[in-house]
C-alpha positions as semicolon CSV with decimal commas, in nm:
position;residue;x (nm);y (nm);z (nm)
1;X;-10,660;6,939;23,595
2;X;-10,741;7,230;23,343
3;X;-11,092;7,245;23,165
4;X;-10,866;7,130;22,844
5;X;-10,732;6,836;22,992
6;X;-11,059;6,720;23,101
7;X;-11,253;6,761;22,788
8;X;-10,928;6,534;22,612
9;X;-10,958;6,303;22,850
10;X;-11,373;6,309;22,785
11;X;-11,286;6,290;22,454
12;X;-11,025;6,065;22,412
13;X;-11,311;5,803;22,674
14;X;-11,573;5,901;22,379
15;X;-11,365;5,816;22,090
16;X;-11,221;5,481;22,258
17;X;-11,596;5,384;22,310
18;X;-11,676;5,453;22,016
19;X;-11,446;5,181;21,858
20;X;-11,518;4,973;22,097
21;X;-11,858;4,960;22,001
22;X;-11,796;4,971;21,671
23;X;-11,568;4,683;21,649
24;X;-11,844;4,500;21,857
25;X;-12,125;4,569;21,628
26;X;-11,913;4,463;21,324
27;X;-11,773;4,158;21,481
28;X;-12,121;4,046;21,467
29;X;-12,200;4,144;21,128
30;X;-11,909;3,959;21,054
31;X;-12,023;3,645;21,244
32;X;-12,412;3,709;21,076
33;X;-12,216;3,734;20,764
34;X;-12,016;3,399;20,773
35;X;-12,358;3,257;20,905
36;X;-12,570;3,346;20,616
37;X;-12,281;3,225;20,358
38;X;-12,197;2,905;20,548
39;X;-12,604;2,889;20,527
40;X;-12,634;2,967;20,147
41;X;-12,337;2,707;20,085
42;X;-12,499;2,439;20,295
43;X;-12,870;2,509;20,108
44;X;-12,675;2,519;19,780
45;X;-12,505;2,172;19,803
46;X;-12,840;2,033;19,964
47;X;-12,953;2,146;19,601
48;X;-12,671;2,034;19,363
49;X;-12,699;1,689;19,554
50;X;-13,054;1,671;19,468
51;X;-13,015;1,734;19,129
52;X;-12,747;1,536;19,076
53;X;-12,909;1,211;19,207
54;X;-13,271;1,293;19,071
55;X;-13,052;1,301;18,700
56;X;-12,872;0,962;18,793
57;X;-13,203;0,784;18,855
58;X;-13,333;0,909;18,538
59;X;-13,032;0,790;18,312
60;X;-13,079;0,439;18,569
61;X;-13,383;0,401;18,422
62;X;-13,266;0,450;18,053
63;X;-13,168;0,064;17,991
64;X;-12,817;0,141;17,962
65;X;-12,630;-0,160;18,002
66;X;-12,274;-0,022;17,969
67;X;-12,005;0,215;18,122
68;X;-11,769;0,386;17,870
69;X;-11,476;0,609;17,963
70;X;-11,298;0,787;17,680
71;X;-10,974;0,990;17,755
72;X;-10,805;1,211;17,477
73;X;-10,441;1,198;17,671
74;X;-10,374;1,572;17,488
75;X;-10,484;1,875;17,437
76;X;-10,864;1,883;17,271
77;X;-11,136;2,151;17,218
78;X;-11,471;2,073;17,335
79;X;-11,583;2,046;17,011
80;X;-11,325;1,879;16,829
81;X;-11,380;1,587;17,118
82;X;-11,723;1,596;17,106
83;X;-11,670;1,477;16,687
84;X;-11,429;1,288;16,797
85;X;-11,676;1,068;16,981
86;X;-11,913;1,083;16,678
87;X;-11,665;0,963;16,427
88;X;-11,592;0,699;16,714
89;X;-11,962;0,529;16,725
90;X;-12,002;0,579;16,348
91;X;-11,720;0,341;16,350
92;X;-11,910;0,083;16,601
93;X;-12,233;0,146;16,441
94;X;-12,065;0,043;16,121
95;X;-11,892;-0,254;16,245
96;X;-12,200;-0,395;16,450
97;X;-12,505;-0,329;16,220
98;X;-12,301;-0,310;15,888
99;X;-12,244;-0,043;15,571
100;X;-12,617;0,059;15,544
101;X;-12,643;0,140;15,922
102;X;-12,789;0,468;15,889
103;X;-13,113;0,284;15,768
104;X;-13,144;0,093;16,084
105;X;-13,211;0,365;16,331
106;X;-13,341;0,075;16,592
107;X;-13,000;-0,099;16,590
108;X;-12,788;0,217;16,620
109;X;-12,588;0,242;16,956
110;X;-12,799;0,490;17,213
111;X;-12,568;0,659;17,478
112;X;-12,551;0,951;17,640
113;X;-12,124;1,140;17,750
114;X;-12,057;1,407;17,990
115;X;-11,721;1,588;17,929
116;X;-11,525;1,685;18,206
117;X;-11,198;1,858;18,280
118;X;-11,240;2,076;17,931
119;X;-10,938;2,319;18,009
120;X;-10,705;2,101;18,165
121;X;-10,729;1,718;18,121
122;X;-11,032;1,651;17,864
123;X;-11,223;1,323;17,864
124;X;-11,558;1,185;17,921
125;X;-11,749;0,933;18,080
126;X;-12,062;0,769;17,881
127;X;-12,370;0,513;17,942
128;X;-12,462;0,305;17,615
129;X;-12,725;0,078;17,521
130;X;-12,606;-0,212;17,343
131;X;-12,837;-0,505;17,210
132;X;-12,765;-0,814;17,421
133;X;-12,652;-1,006;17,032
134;X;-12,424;-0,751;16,959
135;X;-12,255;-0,739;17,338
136;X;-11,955;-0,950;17,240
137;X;-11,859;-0,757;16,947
138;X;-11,881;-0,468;17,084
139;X;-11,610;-0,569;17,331
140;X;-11,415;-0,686;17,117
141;X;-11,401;-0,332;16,974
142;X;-11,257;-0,207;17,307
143;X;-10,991;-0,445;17,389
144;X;-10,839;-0,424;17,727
145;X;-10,535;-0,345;17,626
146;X;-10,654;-0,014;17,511
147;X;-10,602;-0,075;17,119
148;X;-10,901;-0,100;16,890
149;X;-11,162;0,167;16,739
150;X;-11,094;0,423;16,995
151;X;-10,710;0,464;16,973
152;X;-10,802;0,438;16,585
153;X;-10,988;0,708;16,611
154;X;-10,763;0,937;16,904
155;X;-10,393;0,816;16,849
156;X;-10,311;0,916;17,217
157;X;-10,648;0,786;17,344
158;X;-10,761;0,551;17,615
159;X;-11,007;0,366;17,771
160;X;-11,221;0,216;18,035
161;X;-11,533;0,020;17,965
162;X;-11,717;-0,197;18,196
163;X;-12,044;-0,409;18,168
164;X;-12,317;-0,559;18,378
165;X;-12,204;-0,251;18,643
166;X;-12,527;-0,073;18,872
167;X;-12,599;0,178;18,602
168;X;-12,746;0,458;18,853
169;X;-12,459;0,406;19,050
170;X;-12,228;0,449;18,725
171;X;-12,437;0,762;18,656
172;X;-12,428;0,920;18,993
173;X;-12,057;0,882;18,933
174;X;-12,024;1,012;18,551
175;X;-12,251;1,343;18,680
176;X;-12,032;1,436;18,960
177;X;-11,951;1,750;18,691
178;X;-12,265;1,787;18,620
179;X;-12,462;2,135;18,789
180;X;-12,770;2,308;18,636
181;X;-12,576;2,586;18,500
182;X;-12,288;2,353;18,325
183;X;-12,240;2,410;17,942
184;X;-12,505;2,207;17,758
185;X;-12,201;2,130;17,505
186;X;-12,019;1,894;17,804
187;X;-12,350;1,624;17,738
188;X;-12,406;1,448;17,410
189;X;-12,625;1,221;17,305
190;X;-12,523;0,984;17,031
191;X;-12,802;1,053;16,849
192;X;-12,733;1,407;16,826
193;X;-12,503;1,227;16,481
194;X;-12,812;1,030;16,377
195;X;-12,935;1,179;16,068
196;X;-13,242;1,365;16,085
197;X;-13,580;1,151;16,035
198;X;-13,400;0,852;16,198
């Protein structure tokens, strides 16, 4: 074979090498790649699990005694249900402790809601202290049949309350949206509607 020949075929050897290689060394970058985000994913739900149950024991410890879901059933801003929910417990507040309410700081309902599905399918899932005396009543104010102060308050609402439940159970559930970088707005406290000095 000529001298030109050769060198193509020397060449052409090279060059096929060469990609050879090359595909080799990136296969493993690849593979070192996938490893170090399958790693990062793995150390990043470790995390989100921890911080999801260290915030259910906390609320577990709160003396919550009931479960509250709230569902809108249409279209809501966050805001608009987040006042929604304070018109709704100025209602209970008013109906359990009586007109002057906003005296009695001690007797008001304490509770804590975490908003999920904001975009799509809005509602919210709350813990609430209630005083043993006033247990009944406040029932009554959330029938089962989904009438009373709620769908007074959100025509198209409904409801799901349940008492006497685990309550760090019902808060490892109500947190499952819940990360360290979620919108502060998606939690309320009830007193965030207690006027100030109360």
């Amino acid at each position: 074979p000529s001298y030109f020949s050769l060198s193509l075929r020397v060449f052409i050897l090279i060059l096929l090498n060469t990609v050879y290689l090359y595909t080799v060394a990136s296969h493993d970058l690849i593979n070192k790649s996938m490893s170090n985000v399958r790693e990062h994913i793995g150390f990043e739900h470790v995390v989100l699990q921890r911080y999801r149950s260290d915030l259910a024991a906390w609320l577990g410890r709160m003396d919550f005694n009931v479960g509250l879901t709230l569902n809108f059933n249409q279209p809501s801003s966050l805001s608009h249900a987040r006042k929604k929910v304070g018109d709704l417990f100025f209602r209970v507040d008013r109906k359990l402790i009586g007109a002057r309410f906003h005296r009695k700081p001690k007797l008001r309902t304490a509770g804590v809601f975490f908003f999920e599905h904001v975009d799509t399918n809005i509602h919210c899932h709350g813990l609430i202290r209630v005083r043993d005396e006033a247990m009944h009543a406040f029932k009554e104010l959330f029938p089962d049949d989904d009438c009373g102060l709620w769908s007074n308050v959100c025509s198209s609402g409904s409801h799901h309350i349940s008492a006497g439940a685990d309550m760090e159970t019902a808060a490892y559930y109500i947190t499952k949206e819940q990360k360290p970088w979620t919108d502060p707005a998606t939690t309320l406290w009830l007193d965030e509607f207690h006027s100030p000095g109360q």
